[in-house]
Backbone bond lengths (Angstrom), bond angles and torsions (degrees), N, CA, C in turn:
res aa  C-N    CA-C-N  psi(-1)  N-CA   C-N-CA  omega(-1)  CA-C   N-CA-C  phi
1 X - - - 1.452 - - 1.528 108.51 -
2 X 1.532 116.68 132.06 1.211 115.90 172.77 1.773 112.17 -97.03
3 X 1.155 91.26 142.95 2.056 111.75 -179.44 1.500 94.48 -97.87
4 X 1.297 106.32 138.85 1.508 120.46 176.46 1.570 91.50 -148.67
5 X 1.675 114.16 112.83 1.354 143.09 160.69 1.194 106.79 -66.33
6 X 1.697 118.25 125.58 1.147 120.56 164.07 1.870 121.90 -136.19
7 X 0.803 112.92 163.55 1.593 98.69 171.57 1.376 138.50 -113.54
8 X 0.875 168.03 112.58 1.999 162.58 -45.07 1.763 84.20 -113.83
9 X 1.594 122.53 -57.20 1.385 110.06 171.05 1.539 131.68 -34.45
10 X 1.637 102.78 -47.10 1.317 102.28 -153.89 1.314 94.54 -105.68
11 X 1.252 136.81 0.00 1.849 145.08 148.49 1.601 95.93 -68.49
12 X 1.021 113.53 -70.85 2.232 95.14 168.53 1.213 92.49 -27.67
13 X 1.284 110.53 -132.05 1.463 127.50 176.28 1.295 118.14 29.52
14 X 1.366 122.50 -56.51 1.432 133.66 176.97 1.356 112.46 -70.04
15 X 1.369 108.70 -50.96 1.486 95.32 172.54 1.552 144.09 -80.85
16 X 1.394 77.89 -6.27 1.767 98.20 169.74 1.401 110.42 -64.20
17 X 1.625 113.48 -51.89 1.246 134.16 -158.39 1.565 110.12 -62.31
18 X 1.616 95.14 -38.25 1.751 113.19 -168.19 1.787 106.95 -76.18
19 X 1.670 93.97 -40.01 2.145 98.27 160.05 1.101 133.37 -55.10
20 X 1.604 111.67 -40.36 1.411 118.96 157.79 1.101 129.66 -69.93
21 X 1.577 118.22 -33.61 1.672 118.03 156.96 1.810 106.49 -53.75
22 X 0.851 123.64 -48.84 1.587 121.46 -166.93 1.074 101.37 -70.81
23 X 1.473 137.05 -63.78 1.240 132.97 -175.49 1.861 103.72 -34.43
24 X 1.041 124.13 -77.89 1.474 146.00 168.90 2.201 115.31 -20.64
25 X 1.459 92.22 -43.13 1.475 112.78 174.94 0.825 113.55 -58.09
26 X 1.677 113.25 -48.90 1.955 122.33 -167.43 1.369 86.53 -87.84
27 X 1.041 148.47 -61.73 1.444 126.79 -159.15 1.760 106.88 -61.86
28 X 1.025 121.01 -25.04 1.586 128.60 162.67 1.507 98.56 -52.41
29 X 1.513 110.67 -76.90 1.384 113.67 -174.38 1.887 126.27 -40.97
30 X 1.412 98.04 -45.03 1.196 107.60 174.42 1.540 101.60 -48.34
31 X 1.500 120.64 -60.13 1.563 128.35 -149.64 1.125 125.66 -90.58
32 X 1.532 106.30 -9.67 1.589 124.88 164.50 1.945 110.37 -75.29
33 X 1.613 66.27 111.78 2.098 78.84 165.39 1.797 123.05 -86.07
34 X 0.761 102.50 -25.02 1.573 111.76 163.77 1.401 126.62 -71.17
35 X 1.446 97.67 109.98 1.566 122.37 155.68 1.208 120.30 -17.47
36 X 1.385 106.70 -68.58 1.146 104.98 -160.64 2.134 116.37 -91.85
37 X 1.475 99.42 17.06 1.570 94.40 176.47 1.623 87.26 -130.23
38 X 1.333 135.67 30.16 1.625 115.08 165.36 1.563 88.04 -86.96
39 X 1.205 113.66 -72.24 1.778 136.74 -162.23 1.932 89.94 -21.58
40 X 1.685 134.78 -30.07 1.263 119.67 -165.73 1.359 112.01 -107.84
41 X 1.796 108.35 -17.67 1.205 133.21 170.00 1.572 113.43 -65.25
42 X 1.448 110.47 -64.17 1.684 100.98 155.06 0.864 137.12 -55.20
43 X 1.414 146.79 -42.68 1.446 127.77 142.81 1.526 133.27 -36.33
44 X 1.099 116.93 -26.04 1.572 114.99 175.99 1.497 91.60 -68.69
45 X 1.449 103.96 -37.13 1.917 99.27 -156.26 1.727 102.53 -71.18
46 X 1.297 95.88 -26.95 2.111 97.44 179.89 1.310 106.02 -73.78
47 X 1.738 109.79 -32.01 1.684 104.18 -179.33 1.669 112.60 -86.14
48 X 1.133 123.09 0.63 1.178 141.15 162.59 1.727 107.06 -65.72
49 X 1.219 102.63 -66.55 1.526 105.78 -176.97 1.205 115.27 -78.82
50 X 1.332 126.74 1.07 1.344 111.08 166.23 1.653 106.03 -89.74
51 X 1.379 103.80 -37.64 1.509 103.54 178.31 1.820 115.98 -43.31
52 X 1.273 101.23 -59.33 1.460 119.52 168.73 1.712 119.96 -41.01
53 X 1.237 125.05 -45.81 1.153 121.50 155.42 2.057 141.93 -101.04
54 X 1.804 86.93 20.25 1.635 104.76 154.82 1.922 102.04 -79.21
55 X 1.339 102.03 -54.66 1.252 100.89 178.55 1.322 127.75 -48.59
56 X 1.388 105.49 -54.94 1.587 107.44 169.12 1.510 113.74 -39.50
57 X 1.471 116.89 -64.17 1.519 119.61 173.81 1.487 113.31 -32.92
58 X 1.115 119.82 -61.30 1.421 106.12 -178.49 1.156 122.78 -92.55
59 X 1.277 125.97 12.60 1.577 126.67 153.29 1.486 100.22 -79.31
60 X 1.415 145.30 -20.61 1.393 169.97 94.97 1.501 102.78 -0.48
61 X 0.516 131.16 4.85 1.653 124.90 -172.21 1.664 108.67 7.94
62 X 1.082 101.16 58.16 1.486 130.12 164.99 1.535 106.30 -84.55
């Protein structure tokens, strides 16, 4: 497992960045007619949201 140090700014930043990626994803997802590119599109979007709430946790001092 890799550790990537960050600091309370640049954990904002990141998670802002990763909301605006998601927001942007589902409207992809929504608008994609092809079969065969949702199935990789939803997974980014689950690995999206998990990313999004690791962060939360440790802004959580979880």
């Amino acid at each position: 497992m890799t550790t990537i140090v960050v600091d309370e700014e640049e954990k904002g930043i990141l998670r802002h960045a990763l909301e605006i990626y998601l927001s942007d994803l589902r409207e992809e997802i929504y608008k994609t007619e092809s079969h065969e590119t949702k199935p990789p599109l939803k997974r980014e979007e689950i690995v999206i949201k998990e990313l999004l709430k690791k962060i939360e946790a440790v802004k959580a001092g979880v």
